[in-house]
C-alpha positions as a Markdown table, in Angstrom:
| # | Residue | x | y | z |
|---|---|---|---|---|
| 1 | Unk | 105.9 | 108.0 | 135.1 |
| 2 | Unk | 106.3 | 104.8 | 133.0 |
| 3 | Unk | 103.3 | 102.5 | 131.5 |
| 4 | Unk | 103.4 | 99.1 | 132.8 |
| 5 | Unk | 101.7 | 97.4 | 130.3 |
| 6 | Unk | 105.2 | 98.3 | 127.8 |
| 7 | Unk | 107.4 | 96.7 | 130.8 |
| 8 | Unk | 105.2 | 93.8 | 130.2 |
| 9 | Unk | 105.7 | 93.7 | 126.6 |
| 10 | Unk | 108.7 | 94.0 | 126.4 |
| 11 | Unk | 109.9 | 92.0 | 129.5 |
| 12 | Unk | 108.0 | 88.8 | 128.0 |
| 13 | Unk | 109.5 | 89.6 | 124.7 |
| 14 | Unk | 112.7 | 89.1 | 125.8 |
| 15 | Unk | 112.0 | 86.4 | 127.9 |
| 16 | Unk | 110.9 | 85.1 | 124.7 |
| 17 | Unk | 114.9 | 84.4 | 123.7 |
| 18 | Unk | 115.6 | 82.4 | 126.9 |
| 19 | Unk | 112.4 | 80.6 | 127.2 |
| 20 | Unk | 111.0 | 78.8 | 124.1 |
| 21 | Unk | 108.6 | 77.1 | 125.8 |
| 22 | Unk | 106.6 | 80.3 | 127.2 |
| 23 | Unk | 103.1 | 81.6 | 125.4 |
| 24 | Unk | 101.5 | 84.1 | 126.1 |
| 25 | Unk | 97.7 | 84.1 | 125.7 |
| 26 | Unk | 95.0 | 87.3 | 125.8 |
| 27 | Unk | 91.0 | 87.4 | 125.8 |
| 28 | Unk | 91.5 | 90.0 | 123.2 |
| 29 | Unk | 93.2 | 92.4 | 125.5 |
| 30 | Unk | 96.7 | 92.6 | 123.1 |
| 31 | Unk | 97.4 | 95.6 | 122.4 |
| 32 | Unk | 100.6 | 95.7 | 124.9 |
| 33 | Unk | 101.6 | 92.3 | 123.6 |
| 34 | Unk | 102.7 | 92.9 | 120.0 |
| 35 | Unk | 106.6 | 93.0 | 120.8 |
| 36 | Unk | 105.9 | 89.0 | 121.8 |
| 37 | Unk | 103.1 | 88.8 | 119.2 |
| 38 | Unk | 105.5 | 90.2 | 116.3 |
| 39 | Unk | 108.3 | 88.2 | 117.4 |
| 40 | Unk | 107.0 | 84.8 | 118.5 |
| 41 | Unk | 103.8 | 84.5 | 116.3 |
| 42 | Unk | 103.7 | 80.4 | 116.8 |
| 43 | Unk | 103.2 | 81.3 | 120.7 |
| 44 | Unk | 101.0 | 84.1 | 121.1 |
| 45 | Unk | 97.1 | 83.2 | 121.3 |
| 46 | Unk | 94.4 | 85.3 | 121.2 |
| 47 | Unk | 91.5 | 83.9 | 122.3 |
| 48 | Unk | 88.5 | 86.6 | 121.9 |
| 49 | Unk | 87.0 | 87.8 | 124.6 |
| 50 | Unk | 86.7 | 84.3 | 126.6 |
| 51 | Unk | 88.5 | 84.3 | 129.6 |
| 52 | Unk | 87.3 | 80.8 | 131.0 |
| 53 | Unk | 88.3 | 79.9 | 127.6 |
| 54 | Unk | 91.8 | 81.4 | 127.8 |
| 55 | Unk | 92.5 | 80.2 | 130.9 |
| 56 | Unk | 92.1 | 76.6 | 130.1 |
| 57 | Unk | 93.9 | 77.0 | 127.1 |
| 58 | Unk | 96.6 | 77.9 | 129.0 |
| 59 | Unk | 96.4 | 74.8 | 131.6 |
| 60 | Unk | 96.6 | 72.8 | 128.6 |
| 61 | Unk | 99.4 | 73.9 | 127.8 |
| 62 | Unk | 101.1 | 73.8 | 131.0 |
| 63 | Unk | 100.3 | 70.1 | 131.3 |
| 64 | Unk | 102.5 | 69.8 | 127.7 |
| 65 | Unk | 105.9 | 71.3 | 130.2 |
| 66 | Unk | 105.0 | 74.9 | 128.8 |
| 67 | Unk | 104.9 | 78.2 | 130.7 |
| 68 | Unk | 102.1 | 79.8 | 129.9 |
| 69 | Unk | 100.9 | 83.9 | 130.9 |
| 70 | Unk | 97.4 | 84.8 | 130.3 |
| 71 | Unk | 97.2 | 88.7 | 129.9 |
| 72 | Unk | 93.9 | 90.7 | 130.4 |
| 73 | Unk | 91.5 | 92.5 | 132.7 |
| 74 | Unk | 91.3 | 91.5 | 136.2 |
| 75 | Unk | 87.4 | 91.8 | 136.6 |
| 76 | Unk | 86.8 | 88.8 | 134.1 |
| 77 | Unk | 90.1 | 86.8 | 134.8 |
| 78 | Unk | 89.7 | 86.4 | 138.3 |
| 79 | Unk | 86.0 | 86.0 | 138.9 |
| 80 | Unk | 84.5 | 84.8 | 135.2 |
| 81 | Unk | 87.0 | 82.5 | 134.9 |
| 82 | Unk | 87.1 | 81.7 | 138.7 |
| 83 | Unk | 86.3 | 78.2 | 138.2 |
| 84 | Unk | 89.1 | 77.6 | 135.7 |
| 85 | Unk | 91.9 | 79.3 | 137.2 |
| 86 | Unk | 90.8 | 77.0 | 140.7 |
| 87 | Unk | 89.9 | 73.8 | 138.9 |
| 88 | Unk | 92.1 | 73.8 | 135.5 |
| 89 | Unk | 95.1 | 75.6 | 137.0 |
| 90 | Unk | 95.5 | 75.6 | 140.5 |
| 91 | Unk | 94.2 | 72.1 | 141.1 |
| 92 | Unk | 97.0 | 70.3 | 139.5 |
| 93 | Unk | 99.3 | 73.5 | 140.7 |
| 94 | Unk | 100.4 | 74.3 | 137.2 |
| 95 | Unk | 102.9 | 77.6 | 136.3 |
| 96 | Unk | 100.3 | 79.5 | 134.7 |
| 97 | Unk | 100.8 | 83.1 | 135.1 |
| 98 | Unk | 98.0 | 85.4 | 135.1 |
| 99 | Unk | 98.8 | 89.1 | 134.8 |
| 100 | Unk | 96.0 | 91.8 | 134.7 |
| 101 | Unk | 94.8 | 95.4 | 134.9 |
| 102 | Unk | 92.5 | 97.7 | 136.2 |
| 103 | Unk | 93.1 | 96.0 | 139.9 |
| 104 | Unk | 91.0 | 98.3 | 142.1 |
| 105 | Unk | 88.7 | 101.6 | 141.7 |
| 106 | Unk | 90.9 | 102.1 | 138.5 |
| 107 | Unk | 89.8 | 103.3 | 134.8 |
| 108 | Unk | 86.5 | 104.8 | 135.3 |
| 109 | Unk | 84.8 | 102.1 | 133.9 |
| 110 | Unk | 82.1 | 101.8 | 136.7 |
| 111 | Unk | 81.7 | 98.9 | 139.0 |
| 112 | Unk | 81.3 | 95.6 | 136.6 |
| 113 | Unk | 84.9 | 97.1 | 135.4 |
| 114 | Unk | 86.9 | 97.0 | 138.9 |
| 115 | Unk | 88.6 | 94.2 | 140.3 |
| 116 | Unk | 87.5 | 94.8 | 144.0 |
| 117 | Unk | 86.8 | 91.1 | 145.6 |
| 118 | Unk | 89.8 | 89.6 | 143.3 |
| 119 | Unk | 92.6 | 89.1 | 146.3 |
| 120 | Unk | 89.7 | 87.6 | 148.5 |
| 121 | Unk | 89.1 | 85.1 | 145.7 |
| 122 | Unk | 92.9 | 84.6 | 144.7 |
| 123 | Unk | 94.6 | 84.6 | 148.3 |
| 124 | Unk | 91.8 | 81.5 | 148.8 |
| 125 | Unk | 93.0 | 79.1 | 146.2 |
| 126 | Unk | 95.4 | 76.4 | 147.0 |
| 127 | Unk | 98.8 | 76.7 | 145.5 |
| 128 | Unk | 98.2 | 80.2 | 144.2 |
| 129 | Unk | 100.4 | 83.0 | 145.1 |
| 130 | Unk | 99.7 | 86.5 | 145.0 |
| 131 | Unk | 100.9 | 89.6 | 144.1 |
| 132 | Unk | 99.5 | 93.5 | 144.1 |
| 133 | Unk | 102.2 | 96.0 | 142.2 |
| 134 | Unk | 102.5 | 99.9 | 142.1 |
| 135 | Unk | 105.8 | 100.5 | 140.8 |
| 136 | Unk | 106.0 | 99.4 | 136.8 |
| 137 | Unk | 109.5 | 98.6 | 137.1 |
| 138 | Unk | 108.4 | 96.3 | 139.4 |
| 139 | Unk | 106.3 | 94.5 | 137.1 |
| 140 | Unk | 109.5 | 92.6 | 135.3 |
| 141 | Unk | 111.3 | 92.0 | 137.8 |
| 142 | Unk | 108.4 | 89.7 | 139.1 |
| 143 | Unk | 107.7 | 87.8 | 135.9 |
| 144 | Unk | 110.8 | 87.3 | 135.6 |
| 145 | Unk | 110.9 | 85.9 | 138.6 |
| 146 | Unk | 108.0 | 83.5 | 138.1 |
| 147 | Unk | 109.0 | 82.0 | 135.0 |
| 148 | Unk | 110.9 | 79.1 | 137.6 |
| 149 | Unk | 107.9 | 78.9 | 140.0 |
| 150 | Unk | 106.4 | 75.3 | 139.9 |
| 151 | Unk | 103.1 | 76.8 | 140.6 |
| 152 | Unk | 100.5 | 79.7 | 139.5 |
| 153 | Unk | 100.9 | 83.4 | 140.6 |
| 154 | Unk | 98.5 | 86.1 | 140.3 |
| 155 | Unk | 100.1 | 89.4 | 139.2 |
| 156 | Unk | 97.7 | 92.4 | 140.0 |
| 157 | Unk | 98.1 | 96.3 | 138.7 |
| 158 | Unk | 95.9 | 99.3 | 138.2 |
| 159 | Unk | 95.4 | 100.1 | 134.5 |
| 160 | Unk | 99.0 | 100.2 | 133.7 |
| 161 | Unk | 99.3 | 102.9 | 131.1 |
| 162 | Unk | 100.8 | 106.1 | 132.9 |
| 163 | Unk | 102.4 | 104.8 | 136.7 |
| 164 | Unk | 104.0 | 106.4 | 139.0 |
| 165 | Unk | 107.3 | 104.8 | 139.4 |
| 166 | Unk | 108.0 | 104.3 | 143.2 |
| 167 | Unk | 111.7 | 103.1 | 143.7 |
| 168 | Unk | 114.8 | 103.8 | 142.3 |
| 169 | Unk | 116.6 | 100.9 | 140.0 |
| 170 | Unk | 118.1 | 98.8 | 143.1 |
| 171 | Unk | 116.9 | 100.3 | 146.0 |
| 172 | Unk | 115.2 | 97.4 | 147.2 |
| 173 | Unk | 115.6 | 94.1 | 146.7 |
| 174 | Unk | 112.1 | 92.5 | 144.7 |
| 175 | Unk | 111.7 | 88.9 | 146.1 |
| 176 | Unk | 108.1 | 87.2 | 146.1 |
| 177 | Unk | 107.2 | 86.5 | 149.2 |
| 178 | Unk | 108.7 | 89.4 | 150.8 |
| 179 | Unk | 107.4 | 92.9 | 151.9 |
| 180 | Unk | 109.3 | 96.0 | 150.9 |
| 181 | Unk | 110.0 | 98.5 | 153.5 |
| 182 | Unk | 109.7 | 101.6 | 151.7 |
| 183 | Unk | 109.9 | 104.2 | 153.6 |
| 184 | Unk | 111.5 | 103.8 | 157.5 |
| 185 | Unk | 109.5 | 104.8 | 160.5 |
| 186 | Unk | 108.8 | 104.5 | 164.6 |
| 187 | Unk | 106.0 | 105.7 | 165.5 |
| 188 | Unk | 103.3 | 103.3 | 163.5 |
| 189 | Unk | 103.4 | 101.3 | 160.1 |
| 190 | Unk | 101.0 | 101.5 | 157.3 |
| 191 | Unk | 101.1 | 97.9 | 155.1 |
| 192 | Unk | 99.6 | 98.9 | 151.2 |
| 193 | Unk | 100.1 | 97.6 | 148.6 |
| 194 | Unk | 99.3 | 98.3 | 144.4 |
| 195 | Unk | 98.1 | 101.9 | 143.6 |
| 196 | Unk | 97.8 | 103.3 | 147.0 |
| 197 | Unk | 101.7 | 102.6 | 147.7 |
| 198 | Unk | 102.3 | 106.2 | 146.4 |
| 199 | Unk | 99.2 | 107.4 | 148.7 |
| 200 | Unk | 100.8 | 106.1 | 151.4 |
| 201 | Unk | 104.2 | 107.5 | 151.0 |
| 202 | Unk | 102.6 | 111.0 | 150.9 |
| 203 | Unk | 100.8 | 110.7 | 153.9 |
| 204 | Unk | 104.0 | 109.6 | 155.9 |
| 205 | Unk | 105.4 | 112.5 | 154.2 |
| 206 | Unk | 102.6 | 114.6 | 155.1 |
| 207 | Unk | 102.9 | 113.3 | 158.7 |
| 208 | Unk | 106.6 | 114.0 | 159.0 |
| 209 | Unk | 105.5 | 117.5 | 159.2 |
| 210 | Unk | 104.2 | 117.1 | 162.0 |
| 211 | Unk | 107.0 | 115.2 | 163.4 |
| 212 | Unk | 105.7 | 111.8 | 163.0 |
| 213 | Unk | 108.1 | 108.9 | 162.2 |
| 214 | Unk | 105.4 | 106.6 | 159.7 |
| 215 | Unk | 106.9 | 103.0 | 158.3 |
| 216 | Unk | 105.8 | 102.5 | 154.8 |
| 217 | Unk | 105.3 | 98.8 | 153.9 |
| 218 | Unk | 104.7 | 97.8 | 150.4 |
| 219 | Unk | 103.1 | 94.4 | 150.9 |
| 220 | Unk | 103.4 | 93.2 | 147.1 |
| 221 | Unk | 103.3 | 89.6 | 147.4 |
| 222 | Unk | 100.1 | 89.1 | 149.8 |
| 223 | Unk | 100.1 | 85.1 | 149.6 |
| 224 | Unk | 102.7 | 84.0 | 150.9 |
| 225 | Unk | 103.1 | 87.1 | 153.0 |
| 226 | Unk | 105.8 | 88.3 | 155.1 |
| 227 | Unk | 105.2 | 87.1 | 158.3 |
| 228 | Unk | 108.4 | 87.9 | 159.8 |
| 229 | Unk | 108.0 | 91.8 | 158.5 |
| 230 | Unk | 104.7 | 92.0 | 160.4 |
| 231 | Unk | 106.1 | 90.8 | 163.5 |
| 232 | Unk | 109.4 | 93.3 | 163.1 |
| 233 | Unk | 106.9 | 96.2 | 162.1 |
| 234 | Unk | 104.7 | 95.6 | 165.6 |
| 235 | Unk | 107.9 | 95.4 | 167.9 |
| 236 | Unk | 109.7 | 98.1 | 166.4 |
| 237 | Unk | 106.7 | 100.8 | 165.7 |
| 238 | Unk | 105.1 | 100.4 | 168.7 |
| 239 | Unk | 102.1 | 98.1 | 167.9 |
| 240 | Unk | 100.6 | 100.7 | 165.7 |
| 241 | Unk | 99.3 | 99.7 | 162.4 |
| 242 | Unk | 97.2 | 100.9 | 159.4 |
| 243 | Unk | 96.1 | 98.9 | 156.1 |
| 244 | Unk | 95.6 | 100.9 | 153.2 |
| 245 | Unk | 94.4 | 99.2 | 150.3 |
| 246 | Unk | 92.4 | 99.5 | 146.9 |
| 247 | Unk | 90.0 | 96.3 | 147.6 |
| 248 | Unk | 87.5 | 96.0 | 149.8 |
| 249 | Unk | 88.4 | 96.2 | 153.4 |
| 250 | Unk | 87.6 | 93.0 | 154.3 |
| 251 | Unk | 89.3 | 89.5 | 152.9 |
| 252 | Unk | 92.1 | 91.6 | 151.5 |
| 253 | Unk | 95.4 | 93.0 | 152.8 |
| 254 | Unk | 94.0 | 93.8 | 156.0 |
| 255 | Unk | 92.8 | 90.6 | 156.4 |
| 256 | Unk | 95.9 | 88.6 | 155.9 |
| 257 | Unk | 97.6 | 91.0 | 158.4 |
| 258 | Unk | 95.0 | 90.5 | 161.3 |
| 259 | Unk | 95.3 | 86.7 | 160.7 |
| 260 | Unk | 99.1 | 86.8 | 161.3 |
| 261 | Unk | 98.5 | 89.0 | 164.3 |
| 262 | Unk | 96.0 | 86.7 | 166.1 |
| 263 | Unk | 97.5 | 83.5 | 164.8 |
| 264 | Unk | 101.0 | 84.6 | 166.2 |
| 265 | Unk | 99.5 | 86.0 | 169.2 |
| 266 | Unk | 101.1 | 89.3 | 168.0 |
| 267 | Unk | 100.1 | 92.0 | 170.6 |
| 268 | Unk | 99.2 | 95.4 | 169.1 |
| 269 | Unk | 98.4 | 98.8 | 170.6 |
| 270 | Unk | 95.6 | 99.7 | 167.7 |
| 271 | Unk | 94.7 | 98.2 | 164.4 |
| 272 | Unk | 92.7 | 100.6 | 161.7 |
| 273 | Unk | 91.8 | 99.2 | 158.1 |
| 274 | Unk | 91.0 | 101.1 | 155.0 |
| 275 | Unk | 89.5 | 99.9 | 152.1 |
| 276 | Unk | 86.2 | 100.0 | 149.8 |
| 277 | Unk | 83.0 | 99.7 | 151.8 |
| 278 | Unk | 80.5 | 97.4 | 151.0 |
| 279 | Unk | 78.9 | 99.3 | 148.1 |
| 280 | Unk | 79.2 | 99.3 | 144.5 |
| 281 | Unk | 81.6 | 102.1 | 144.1 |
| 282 | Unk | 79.8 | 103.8 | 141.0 |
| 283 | Unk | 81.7 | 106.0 | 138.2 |
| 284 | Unk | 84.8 | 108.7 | 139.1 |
| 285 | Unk | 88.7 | 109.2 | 139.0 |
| 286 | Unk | 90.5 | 106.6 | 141.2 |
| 287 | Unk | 91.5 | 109.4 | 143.3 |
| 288 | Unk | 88.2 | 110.5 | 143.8 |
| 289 | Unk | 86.7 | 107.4 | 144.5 |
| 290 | Unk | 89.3 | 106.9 | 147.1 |
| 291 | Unk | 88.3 | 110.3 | 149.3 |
| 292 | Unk | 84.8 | 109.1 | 148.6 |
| 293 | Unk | 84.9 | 105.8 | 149.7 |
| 294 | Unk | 86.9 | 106.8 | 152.9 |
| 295 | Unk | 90.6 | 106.0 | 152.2 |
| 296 | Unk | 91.8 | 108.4 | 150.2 |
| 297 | Unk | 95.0 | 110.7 | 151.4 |
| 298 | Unk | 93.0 | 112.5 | 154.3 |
| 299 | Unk | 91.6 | 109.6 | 155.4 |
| 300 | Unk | 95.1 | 108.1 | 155.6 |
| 301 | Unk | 96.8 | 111.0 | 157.6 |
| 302 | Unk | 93.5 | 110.8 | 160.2 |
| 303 | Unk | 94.1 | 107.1 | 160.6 |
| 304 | Unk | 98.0 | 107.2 | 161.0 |
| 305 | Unk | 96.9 | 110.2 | 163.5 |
| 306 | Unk | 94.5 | 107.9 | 165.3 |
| 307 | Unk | 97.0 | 105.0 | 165.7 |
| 308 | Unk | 99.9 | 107.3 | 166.9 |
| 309 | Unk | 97.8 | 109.0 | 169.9 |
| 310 | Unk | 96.6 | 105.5 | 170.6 |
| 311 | Unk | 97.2 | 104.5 | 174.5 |
């Protein structure tokens, strides 16, 4: 287990040395940000808790050849400040990096508190690329990356303070834009992404018990996504796909999937999606939540199982 939010700390803090033109802004969400803050006082902002404000702060900036990364909770970045972050940042395609927590049914914090619409909103603004993480050594790896993208990028994780880390230091190679096979299979793929990566991998796990051959795909980057890895996964695991993901079930990770599929003409044997249903997900452990709402573990092995006895 490793907390994200130190990887981002500590990742921007020594990107900090190389970069002298990169702030680091906060709508009074900090507290992982005092290695930068401590170190590079003249380029850390906090802003209160003012999202819309922080975000335009940070286009200004941008437009004066800085790189800016706003750091705070996803619920408020990407739909209070929704208009800024299309208009301010987007717009003029500017390298503003926004990087947030509590992504999903994460934190217990009851439904104002989770970011459950937030790839639907992101994925639809020009220029913007997006990203869903579960493994925290993921996380640096992919700023790090993005401090040479021209444009913004959305970088989405669950609260970030105790994660389960997924992949072992080189395993795979982390490249935006590309999926991440993480566990090989032949009898059906399930594409996830964030938090539920980890679910996944147990239910193919699970599954292999059984004899089943399950494809794990961890979909990080969902704008751009991988076309090419969909098209692989269909012809090589029979046509047989799930979507697993801690968003709502539609305008999410499922949806950019069934667009490649019919836009490609792709032909698949069976197609099931899980995700939040249209409700307000009330108060409960992430875990929880996910059994309630439907795509939780069980509900993962029962859909795999579905797809594989497909005709």
């Amino acid at each position: 287990m490793l907390s994200a939010r130190s990887v981002i700390g500590t990742t921007l803090a020594e990107l900090g040395e190389d970069y002298d033109n990169l702030w680091v802004l906060t709508p009074d969400i900090g507290a992982t940000l005092v290695e930068f803050r401590d170190k590079y006082p003249e380029r850390f902002v906090d802003v209160g808790l003012a999202e819309q404000a922080c975000v335009g702060v940070a286009a200004g900036l941008a437009y004066d050849g800085n790189i800016p990364v706003v750091s705070g909770m996803l619920p408020f970045l990407s739909m209070r400040a929704l208009e800024q972050v299309r208009s301010d940042v987007c717009y003029p395609n500017l390298p503003v990096k926004i990087i947030g927590t509590h992504g999903g049914l994460v934190g217990n914090g009851g439904s104002t508190h989770y970011a459950v619409e937030d790839l639907a909103l992101m994925c639809a603004l020009t220029n913007m690329t997006v990203t869903s993480i579960g493994d925290p050594l993921m996380v640096g790896e992919v700023i790090r990356q993005s401090m040479t993208m021209q444009g913004p990028i959305y970088i989405r994780l669950a609260v970030g303070k105790k994660d389960k880390v997924l992949y072992e230091p080189g395993e795979h190679e982390i490249r935006i834009g590309k999926g991440i096979i993480a566990r090989q299979g032949t009898d059906a793929t399930i594409f996830t992404h964030g938090t539920v990566v980890a679910q996944a991998l147990d239910a193919a796990a699970e599954l292999a018990k059984d004899g089943h051959s399950v494809r794990v795909v961890d979909m990080f980057t969902l704008k751009p996504i991988d076309e090419e890895l969909i098209a692989q996964c269909a012809a090589e695991t029979g046509g047989r796909f799930v979507i697993v993901e801690d968003h709502l079930a539609y305008g999410g990770l499922a949806s950019r999937v069934a667009d490649v599929v019919a836009d490609r003409g792709i032909h698949l044997t069976a197609f099931e999606r899980l995700g939040i249903p249209q409700v307000y997900a009330g108060f409960g452990e992430d875990e929880e939540l996910r059994d309630k709402h439907g795509y939780g573990l069980a509900a993962t092995i029962a859909a795999t199982q579905r797809v594989i006895a497909a005709a």
